[in-house]
Legacy VTK file of the C-alpha trace (Angstrom):
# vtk DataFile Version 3.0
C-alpha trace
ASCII
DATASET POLYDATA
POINTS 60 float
0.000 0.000 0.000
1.270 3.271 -0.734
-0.187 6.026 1.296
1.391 9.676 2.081
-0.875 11.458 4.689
-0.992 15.189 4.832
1.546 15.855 2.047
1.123 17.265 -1.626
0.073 15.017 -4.561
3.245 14.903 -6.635
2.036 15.800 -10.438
3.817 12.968 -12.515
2.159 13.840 -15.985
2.488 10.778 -19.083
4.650 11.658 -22.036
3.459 10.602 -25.276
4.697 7.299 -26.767
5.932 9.398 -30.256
7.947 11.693 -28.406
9.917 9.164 -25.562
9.783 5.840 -27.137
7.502 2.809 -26.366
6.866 1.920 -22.477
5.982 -1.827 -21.757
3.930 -2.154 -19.214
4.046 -5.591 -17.487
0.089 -5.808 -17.170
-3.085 -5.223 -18.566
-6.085 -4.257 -17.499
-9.303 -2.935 -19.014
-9.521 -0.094 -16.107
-7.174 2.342 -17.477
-7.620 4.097 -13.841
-5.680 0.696 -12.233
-3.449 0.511 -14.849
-2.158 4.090 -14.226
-2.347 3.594 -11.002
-0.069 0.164 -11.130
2.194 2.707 -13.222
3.054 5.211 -10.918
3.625 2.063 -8.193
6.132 1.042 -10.283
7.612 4.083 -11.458
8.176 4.970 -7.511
9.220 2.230 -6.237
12.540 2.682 -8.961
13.037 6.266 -7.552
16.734 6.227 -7.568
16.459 5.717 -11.265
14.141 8.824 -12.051
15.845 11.805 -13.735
13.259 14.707 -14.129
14.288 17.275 -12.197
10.445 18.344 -12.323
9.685 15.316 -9.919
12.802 14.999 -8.096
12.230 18.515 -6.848
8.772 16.900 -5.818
9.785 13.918 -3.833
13.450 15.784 -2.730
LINES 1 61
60 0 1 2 3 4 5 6 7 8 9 10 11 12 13 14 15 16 17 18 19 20 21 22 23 24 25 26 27 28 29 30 31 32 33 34 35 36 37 38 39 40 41 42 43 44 45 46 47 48 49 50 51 52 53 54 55 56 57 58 59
């Protein structure tokens, strides 16, 4: 479960396919609310990897 209480929501906004290459995404489901959702799981639980300086000044 991933739960911050009391903080900001941290604006993590998708980047078209045509303009960063092709993302895989290891699951599919016909929600595409859960499937972002599963997304950003995954995408913050490799935070060490993450280079925009937009969202490192979020989570900093």
């Amino acid at each position: 479960m991933i739960h911050q209480e009391g903080g900001p929501m941290i604006q993590v906004l998708p980047v078209h396919s045509q303009r960063r290459g092709r993302i895989f995404l290891p699951f599919v489901d016909e929600d595409p609310k859960t499937a972002e959702i599963l997304t950003k799981i995954l995408f913050f639980a490799e935070d060490a990897k993450i280079k925009d300086p937009f969202i490192l000044e979020q989570i900093g």
